[in-house]
TIKOL-219468 format. One record per atom (N, C-alpha, C): atom name; x, y, z. Coordinates in pm, 1 decimal. Each point is the difference from the previous one (the first is absolute). Layout:
# residues N
+----+----------+----------+----------+
! at !        X !        Y !        Z !
+----+----------+----------+----------+
! CA !        X !        Y !        Z !
...
+----+----------+----------+----------+
END
This chain:
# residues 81
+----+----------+----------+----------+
! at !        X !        Y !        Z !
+----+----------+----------+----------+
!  N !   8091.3 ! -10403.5 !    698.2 !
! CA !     29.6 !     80.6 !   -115.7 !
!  C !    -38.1 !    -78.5 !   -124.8 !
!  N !    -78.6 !     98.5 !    -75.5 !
! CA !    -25.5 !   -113.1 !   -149.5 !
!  C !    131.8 !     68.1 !    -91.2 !
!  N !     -6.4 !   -110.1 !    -99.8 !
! CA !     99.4 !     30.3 !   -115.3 !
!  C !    -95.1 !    -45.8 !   -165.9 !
!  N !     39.1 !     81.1 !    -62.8 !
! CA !    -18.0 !    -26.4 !   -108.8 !
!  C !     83.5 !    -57.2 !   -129.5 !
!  N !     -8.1 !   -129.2 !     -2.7 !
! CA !    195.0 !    -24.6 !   -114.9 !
!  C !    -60.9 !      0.6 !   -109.5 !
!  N !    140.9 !     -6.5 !    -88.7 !
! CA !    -32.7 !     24.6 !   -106.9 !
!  C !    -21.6 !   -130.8 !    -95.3 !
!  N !    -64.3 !    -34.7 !    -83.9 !
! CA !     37.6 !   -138.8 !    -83.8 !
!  C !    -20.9 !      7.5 !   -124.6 !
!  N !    -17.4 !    -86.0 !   -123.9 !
! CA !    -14.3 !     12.9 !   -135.1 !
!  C !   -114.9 !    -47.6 !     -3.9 !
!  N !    -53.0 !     38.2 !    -94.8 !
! CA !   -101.7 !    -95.4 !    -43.9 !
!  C !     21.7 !    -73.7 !   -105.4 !
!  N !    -28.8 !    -96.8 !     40.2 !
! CA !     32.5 !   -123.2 !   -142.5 !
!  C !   -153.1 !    -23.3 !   -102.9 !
!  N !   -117.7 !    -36.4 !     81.4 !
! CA !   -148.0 !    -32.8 !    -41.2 !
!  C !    -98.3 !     47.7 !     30.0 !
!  N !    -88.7 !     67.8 !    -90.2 !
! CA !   -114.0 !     65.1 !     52.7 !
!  C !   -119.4 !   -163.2 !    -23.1 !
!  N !    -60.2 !     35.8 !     95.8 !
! CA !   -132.9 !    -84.3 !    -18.7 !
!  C !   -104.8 !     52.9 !     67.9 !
!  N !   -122.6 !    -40.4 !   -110.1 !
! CA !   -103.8 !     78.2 !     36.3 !
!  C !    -44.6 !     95.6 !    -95.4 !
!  N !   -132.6 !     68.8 !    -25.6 !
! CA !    -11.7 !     48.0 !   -113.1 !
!  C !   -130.6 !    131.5 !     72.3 !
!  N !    -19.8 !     14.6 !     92.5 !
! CA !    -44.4 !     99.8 !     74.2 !
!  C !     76.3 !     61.7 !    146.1 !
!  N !    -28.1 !    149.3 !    -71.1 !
! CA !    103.1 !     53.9 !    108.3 !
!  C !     -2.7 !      7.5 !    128.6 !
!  N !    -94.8 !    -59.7 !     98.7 !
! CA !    -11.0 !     -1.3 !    118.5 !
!  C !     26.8 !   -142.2 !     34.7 !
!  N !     31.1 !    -60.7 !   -101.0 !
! CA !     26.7 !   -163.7 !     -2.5 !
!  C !    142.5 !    -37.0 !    -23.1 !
!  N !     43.7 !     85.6 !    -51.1 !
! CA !    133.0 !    -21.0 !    -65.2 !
!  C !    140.3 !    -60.6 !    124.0 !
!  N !     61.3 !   -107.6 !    -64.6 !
! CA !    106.5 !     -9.7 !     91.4 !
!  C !    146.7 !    -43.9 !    -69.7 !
!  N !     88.3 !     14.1 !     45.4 !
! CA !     88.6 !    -25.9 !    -71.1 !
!  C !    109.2 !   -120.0 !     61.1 !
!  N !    113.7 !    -60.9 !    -71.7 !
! CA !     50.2 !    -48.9 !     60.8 !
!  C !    149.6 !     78.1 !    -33.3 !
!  N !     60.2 !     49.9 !    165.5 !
! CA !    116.7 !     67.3 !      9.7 !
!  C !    135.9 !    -49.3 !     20.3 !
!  N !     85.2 !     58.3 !      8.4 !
! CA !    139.0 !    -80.5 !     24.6 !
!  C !     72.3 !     75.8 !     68.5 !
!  N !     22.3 !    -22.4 !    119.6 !
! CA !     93.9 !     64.1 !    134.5 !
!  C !    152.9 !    -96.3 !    -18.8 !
!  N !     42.2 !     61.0 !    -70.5 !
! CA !    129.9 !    -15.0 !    -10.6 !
!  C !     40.9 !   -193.3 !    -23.6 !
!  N !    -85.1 !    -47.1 !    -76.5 !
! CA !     47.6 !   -178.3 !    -14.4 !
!  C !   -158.0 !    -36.5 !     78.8 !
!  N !    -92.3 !     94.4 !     89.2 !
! CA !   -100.0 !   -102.9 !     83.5 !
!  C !   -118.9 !     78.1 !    -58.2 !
!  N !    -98.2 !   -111.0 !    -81.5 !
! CA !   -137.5 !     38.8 !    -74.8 !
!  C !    -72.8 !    -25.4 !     64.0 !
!  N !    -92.6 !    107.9 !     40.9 !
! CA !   -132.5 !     43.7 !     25.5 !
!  C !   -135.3 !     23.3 !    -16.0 !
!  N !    -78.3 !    -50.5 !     -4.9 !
! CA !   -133.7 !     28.7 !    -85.9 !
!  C !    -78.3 !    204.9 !     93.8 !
!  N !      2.6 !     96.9 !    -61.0 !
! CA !    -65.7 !    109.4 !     65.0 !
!  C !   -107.5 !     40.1 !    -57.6 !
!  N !    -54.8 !     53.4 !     61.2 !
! CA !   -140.2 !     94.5 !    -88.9 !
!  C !     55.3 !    122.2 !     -9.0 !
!  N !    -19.9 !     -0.1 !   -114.9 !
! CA !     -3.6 !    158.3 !    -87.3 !
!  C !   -103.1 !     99.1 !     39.1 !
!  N !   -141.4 !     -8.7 !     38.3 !
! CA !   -102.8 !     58.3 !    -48.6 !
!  C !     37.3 !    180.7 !     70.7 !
!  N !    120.0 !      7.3 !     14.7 !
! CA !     44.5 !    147.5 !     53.8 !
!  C !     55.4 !     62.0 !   -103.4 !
!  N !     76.3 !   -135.4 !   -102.8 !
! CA !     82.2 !     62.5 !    -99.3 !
!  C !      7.2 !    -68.0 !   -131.2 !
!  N !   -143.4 !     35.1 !    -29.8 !
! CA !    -76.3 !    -85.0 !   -113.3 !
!  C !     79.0 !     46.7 !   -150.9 !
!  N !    130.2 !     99.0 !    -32.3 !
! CA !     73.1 !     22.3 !    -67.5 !
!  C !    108.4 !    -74.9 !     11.5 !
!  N !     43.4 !    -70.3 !     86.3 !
! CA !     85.2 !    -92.4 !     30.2 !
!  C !     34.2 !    -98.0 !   -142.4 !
!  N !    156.6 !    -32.2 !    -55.5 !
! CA !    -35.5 !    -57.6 !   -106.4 !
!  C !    163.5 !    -56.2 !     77.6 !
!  N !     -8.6 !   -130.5 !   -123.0 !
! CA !    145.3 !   -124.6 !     60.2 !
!  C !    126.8 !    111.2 !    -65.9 !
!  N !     71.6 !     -6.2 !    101.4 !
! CA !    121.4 !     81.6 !    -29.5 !
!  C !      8.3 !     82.6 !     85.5 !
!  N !   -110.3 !     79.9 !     -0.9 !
! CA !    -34.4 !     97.4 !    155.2 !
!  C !     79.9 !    -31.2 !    118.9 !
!  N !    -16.4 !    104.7 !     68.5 !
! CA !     70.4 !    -20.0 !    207.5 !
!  C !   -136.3 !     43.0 !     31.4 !
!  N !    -39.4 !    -41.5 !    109.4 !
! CA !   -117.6 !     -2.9 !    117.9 !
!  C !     83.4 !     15.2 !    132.3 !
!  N !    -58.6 !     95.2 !     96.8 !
! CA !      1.2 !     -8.1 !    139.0 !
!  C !    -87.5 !    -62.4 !     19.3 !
!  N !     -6.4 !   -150.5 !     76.2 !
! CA !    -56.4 !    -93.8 !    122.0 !
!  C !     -3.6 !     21.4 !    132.2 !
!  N !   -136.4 !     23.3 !     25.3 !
! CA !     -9.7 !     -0.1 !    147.9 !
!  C !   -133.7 !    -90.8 !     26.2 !
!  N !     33.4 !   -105.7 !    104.6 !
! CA !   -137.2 !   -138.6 !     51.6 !
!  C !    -27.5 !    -37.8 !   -149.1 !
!  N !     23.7 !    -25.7 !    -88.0 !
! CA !    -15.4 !    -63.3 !   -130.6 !
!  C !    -77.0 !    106.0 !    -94.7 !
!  N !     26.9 !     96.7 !     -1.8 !
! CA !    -78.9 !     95.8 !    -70.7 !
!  C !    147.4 !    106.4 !    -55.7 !
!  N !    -46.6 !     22.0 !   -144.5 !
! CA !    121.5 !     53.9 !    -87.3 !
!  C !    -97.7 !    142.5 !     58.7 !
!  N !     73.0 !    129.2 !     36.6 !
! CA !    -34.9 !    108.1 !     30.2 !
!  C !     -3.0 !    143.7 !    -73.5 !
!  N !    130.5 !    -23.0 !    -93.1 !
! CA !     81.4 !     99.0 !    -65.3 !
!  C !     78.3 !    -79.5 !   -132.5 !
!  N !     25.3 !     74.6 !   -121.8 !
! CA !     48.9 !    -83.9 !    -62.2 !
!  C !    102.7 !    133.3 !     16.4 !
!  N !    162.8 !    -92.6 !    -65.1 !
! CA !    110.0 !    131.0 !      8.4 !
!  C !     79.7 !    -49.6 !    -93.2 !
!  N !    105.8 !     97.5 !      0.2 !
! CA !     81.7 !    -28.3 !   -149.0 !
!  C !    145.2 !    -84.9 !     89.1 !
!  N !     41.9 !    -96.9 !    -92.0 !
! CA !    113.8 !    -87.6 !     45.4 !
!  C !    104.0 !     94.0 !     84.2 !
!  N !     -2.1 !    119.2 !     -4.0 !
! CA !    144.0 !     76.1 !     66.0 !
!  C !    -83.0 !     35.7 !    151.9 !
!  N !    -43.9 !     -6.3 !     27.8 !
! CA !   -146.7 !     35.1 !    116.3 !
!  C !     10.8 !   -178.9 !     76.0 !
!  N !    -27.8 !    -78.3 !    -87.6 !
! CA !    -24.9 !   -111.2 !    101.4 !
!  C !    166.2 !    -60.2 !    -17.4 !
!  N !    113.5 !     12.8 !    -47.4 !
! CA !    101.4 !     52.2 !     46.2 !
!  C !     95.9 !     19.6 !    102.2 !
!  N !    -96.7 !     88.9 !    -16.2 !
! CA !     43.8 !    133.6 !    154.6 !
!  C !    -64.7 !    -54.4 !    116.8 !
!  N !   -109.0 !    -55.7 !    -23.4 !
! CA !    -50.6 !    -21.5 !    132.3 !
!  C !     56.3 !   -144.6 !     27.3 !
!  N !     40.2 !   -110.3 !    -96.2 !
! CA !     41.3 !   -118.8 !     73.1 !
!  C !    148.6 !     32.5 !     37.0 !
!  N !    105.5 !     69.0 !    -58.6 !
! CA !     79.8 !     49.2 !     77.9 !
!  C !     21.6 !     61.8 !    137.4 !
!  N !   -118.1 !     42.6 !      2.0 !
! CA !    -47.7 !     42.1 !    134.7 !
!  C !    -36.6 !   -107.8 !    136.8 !
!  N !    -63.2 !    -85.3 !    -82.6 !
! CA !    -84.5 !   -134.1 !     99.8 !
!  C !    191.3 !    -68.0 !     10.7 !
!  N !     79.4 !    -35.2 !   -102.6 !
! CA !    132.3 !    -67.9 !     -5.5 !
!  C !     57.3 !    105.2 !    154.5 !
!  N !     22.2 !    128.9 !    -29.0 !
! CA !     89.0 !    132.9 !     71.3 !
!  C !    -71.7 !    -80.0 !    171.6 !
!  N !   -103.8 !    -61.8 !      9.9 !
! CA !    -66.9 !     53.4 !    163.4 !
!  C !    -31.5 !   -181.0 !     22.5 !
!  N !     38.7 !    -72.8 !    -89.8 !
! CA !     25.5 !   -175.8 !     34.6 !
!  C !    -92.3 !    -28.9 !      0.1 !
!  N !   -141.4 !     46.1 !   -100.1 !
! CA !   -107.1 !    -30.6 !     20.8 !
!  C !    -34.9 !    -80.6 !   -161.2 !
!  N !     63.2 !    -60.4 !    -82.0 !
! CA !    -13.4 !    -25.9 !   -111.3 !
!  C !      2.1 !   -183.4 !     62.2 !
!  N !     18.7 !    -49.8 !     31.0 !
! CA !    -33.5 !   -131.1 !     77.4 !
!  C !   -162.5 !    -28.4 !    -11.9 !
!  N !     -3.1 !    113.4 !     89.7 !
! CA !   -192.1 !     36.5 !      9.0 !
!  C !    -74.3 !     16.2 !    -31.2 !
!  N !     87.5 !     95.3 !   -216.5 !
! CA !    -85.5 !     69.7 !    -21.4 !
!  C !   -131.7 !    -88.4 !   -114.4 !
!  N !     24.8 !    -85.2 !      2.2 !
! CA !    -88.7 !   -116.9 !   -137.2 !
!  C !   -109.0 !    -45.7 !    160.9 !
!  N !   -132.9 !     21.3 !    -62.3 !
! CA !   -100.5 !    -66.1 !     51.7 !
!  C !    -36.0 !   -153.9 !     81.1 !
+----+----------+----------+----------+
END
């Protein structure tokens, strides 16, 4: 089963959009991802992560809901890269 979590973005780097990557934050554990899915992506933002790739960007009540969800099913251990 894949999952997609949710994280912040703290840093964009990169200055072309198929290049773009950011560095994220899963709850205290930073990540370097590529953006080039979600080249609107800006620091403050939530991203769904899936294999190091931000997929979806969503609003804080959305990624939320879903780490409450990963917490609800004991999967928040797991859920940082």
């Amino acid at each position: 089963m894949c999952l997609a979590v949710p994280a912040r973005v703290e840093e964009i780097r990169g200055t072309q959009p198929e290049f773009l990557c950011g560095i994220v934050d899963f709850g205290g554990v930073r990540r370097e991802v590529s953006l080039a899915f979600t080249p609107a992506a800006q620091p403050g933002d939530y991203v769904l992560v899936h294999a190091g790739f931000a997929l979806e960007v969503v609003d804080e009540k959305e990624a939320s809901t879903r780490l409450a969800a990963l917490r609800a099913l004991g999967l928040d251990d797991e859920a940082a890269p």
